[in-house]
N, C-alpha and C positions, 0 to 999 in steps of 0.2 A: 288399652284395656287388656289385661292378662287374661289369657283361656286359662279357665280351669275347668278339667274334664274328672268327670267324677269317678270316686271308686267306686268297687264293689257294692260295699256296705251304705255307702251313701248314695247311691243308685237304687239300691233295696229300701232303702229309710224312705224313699218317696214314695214308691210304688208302694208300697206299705202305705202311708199315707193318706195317696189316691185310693187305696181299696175299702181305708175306711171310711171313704165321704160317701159311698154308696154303692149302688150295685152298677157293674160297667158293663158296655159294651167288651170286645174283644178283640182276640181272645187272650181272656184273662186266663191266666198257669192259676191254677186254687191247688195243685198240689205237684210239686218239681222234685220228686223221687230220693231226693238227699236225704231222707229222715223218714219216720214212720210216719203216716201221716198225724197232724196234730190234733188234738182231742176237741180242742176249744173250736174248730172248723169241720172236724169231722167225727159223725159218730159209730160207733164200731159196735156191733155184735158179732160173739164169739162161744163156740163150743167144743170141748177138750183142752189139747195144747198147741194151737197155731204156733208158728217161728214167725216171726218178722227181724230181717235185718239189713243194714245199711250199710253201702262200700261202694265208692267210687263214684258218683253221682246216683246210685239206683237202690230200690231198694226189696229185697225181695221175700217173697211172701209163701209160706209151704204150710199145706196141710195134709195128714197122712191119717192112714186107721190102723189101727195098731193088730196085729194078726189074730182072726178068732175074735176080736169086737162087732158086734151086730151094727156099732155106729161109729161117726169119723170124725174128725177136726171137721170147723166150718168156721167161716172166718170173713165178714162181708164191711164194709166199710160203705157210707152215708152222709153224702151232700145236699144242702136244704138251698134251693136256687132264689125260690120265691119269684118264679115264675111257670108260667108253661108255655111259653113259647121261646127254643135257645138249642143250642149245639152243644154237643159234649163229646169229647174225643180223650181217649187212654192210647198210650204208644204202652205196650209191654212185648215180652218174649216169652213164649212159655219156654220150660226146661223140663217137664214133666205132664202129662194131666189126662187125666180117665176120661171117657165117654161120659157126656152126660146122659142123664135118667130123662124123660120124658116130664117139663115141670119142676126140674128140679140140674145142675150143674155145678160142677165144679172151680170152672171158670167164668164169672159173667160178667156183663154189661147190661145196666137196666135204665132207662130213661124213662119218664112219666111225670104222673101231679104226687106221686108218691112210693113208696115199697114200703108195706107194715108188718109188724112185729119184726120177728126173726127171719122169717123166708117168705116174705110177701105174701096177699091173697091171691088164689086163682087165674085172676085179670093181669095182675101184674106179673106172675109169673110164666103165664103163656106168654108174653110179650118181652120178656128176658133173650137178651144175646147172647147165645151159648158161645164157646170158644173151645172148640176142641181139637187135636192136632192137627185134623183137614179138613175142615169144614168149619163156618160157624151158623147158623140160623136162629130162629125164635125157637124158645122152648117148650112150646107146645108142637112144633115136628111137623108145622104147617108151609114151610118152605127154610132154604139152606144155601149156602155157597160155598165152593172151593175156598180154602184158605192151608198156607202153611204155616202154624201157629212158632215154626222154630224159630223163626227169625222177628226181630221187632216190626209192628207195624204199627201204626196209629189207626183206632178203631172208633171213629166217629157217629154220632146217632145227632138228628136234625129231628127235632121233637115241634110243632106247631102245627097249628088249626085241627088238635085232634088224628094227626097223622105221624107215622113212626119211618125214617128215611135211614139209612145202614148204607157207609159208605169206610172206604180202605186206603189208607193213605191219601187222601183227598184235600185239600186246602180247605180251611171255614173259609176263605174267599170265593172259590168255586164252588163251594158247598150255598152260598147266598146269594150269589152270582147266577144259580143255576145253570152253571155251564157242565157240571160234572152229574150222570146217572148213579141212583145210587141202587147198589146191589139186593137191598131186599127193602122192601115195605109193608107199612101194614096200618091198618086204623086204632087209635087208641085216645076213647074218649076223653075228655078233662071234664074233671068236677070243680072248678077255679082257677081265675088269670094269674092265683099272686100263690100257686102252688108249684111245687117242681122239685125232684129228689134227683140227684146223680147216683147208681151204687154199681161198686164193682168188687168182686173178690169169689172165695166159695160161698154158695148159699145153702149149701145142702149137705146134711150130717151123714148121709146116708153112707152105709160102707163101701170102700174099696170107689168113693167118687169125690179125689182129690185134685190137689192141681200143686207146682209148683213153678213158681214167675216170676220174671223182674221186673218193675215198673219204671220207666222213665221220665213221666208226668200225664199229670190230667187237666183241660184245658176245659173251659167254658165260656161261653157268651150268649146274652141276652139278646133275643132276635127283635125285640120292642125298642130296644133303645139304639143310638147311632155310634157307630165303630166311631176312633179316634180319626179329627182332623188331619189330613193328605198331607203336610208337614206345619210347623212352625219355627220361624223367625222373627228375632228382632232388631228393632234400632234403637239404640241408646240417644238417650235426652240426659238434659238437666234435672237427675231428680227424680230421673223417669225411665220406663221402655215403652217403645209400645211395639207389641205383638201382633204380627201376621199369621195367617193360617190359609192351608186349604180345606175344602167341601170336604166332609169326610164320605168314603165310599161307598158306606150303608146307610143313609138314614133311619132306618128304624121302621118301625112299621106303623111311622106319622111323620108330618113333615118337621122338618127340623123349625126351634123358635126364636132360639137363640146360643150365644157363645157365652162362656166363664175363662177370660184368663187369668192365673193368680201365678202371680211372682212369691217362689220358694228360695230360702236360704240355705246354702250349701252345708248349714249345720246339720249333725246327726242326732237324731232327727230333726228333719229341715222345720222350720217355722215359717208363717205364712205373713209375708210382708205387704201384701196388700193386692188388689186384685180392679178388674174390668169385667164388664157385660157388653152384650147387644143381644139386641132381640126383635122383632118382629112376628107379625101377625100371619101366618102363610095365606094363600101363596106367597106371600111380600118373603122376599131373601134377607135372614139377618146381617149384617157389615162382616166380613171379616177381618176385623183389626178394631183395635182398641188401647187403650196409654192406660197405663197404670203410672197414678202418681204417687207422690211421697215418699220415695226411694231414698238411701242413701247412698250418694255420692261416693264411689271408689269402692261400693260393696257389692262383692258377685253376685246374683239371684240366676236359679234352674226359673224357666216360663212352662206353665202347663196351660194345656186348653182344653176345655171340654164344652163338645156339644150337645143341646138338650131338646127333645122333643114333648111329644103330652105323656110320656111314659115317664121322663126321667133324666139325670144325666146321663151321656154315654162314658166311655172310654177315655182317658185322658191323652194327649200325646204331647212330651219334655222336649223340649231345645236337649240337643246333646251337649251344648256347655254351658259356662257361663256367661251370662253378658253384666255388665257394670257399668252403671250411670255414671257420667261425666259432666261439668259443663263445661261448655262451649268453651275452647281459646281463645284470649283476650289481648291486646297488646296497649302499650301507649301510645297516645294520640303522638302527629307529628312534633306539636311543642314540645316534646321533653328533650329534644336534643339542641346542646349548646351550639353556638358559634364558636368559630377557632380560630387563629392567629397564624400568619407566615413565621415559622420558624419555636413556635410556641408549643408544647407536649399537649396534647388532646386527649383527652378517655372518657367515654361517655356509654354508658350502661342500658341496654333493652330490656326488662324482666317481665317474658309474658306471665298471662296468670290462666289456672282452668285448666280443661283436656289433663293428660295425663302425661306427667313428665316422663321421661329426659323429651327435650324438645329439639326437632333439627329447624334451618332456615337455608334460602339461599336467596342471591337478589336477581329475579328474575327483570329487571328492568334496569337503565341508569348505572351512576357508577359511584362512586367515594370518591374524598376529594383526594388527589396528589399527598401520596405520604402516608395517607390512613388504610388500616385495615380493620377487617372485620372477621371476630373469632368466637364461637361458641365455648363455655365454662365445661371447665373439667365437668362438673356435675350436671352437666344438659339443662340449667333455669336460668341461662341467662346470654345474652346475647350483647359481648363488648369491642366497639369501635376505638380503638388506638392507633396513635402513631404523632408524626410531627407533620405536620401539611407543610406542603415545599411551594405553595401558592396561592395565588389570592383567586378566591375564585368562587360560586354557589352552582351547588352540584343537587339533584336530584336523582334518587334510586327507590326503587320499591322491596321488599322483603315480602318474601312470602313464610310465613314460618307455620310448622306444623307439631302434631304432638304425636306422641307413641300411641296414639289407638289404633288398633287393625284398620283396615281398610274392607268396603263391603264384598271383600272376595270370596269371604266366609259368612253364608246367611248366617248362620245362627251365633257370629256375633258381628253382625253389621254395622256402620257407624250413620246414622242418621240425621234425627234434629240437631243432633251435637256437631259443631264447626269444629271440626280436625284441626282444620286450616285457613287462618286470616292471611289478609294481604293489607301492606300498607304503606304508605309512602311517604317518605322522609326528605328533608334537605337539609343539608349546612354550608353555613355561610363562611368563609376563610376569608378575612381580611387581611392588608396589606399590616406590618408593622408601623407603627407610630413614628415619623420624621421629627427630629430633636434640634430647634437652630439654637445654636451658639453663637451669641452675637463675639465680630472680633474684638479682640485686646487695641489698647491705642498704645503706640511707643513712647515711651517716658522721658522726657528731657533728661538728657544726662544733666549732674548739680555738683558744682563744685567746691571741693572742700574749703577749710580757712587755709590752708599755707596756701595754695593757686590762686585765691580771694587777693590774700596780702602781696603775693607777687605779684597780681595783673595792677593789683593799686601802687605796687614800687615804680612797676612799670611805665603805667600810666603816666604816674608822677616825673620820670625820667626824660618821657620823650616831650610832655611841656615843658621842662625846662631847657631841652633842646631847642625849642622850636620859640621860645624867648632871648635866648642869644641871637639866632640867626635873623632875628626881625630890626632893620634899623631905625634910630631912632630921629623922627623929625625934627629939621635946624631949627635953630632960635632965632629969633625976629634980632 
């Protein structure tokens, strides 16, 4: 299985994705300083002629009064959470910025169920995070901390059960974790669970109470629903993944009830190729792990997982690559190899099938017969036994052969239900060559011609009549 690790933009096409399935856990970036912030996310009011502009990942924001004007630029920007229970943190640097007025700032941070009209009512504005070069507190002047505004910090507010918590460089993990003190608090009613504004920028026209700043991003997370799963991995099937997870670290503020894993396609933007559940009844723990089936075969999918409690889904958390369904390595049964012949040319072909080629083997058991060997195809799909066997003989070897899938070294593309690697066991038989009798020839009477015919009958004739002289003849009575 080839990794493939995502780009940029196709890393973004998800998380884009994920953010529109619903509201997350975190912390979710709702605005990463590259650009002004976008309209259709965020809404803006403005008075005069604010600057906003963008260089190098930040992007920054000046408002000024022009000399002899009774009023100033004001320039405030508005997040809708649709909740009130969550975190909100801005990292900026100021580069410039007036005292704020009493109620009113040129620098702020506001967390709550809302901020209305142009410069919020009363309630919300005593409860505004001033930021001013050393200091920051609520803007009604009821309490304050050291701060120096030159340098970036991340300026977080923890907004739930009616209470307002102001913390500085601090982790959302520590921040929910309760391991970290936060620097100012204060009570701040809610008028509804499914209300909640983030806003930050100048809020106040008044003269000569400007600011100018860089923003590096704005972060939030819903404290109701459960941060992302502790990691996930998977293992490749036929067909299939099925994805592991851990507990995620937050629960939410219910118990968790169940998991959603969906297998995404590395297209930009990704498409969702199909998906898994569990769930349970709490206390009862939902499984974590589940198969997602119907996959295609040799095709990469990102796995996300999200957990969900009575609030909602949380937080989604991606495999950093891809993983790709395979099926299982296959090979042929012992029978497909022939018998061979002492002295006779042998070639006999393995072709697994499955797993993901080029394919290696080697024979962990046993041996080939005399004469033969064994060599894997230029193009790694086949596996062929040649040679001439130099004897007669039945040999048995085993092969273990495998396929190019990674191995589970790397969770997040592990190889699982999928067989890498078969083993199996072959023999061949080499027989003796075939013994040919020739029965022998019998020797031919030599025959003799008519002239040695006619002489041996001259002959013949000769020596009877020799042997008629020499016989004598009986006397006569």
């Amino acid at each position: 299985m080839n990794k493939i690790f995502l780009n940029a933009p196709a890393r973004l096409a998800l998380l884009g994705l994920m953010a529109m399935s619903g509201a997350h856990a975190a912390p979710q970036l709702i605005y990463d300083g590259s650009s002004p912030p976008a309209p259709a996310v965020w809404s803006q009011w403005k008075a005069g002629s604010p600057t906003v502009t963008s260089a190098a990942g930040l992007t920054r924001f000046s408002t000024k009064t022009v000399m002899g004007d009774r009023t100033s630029d004001a320039n405030l920007y508005k997040y809708a959470t649709g909740t009130n229970s969550f975190i909100a943190s801005i990292k900026l640097k100021a580069l410039a910025i007036n005292r704020h007025n009493q109620l009113d700032a040129g620098l702020m941070l506001s967390v709550g169920d809302d901020f209305s009209g142009s410069f919020g009512n009363a309630t919300q504005r005593s409860a505004m995070l001033y930021i001013d070069p050393t200091a920051i507190g609520w803007a009604d002047d009821t309490a304050s901390a050291a701060n120096d505004a030159s340098g970036f910090h991340e300026y977080a507010i923890r907004y739930t059960n009616g209470l307002l918590d102001v913390f500085v460089d601090t982790s959302f993990e520590a921040i929910i974790a309760g391991t970290a003190q936060p620097l100012l608090s204060r009570a701040q009613p809610s008028s509804g669970s499914d209300r909640g504004a983030i806003v930050f920028g100048d809020q106040t026209n008044d003269a000569n109470v400007d600011s100018d700043y860089e923003v590096e991003f704005v972060k939030f997370q819903n404290l109701r629903l459960p941060t992302e799963p502790g990691y996930v991995f998977t293992e490749t099937g036929d067909g299939q993944l099925t994805a592991y997870w851990g507990t995620p670290a937050y629960a939410g503020e219910s118990a968790i009830s169940g998991y959603t894993a969906t297998a995404l396609t590395t297209d930009t933007p990704p498409k969702t190729a199909g998906s898994c559940s569990t769930s349970a009844t709490p206390p009862e723990l939902a499984a974590n792990f589940c198969t997602i089936d119907g996959l295609a075969n040799g095709t990469p999918y990102i796995v996300s997982v999200q957990a969900t409690n009575a609030a909602g889904g949380g937080a989604s958390a991606l495999t950093d690559r891809a993983a790709t369904p395979v099926a299982s390595v296959a090979v042929p049964e012992a029978s497909v190899l022939a018998n061979g012949v002492v002295g006779q040319s042998y070639n006999a072909v393995i072709t697994p099938t499955g797993g993901q080629a080029p394919y290696q083997f080697e024979i962990v058991d046993g041996s080939l017969p005399q004469g033969l060997a064994a060599q894997l195809s230029e193009d790694g799909l086949s596996i062929r036994i040649a040679g001439t066997p130099s004897r007669s003989e039945t040999t048995h070897f085993t092969l273990s052969i495998s396929d190019s899938t990674p191995g589970p070294v790397e969770l997040a593309s592990k190889a699982g239900p999928t067989l890498t690697t078969v083993v199996q066991t072959y023999s061949i038989t080499v027989a003796a060559p075939d013994v040919v009798v020739v029965p022998a020839k019998a020797t031919p009477v030599p025959s003799l011609g008519v002239w040695a015919v006619l002489l041996l009958n001259l002959l013949a004739g000769g020596l009877a009549a020799l042997g008629l002289r020499g016989r004598k003849m009986p006397a006569q009575a």
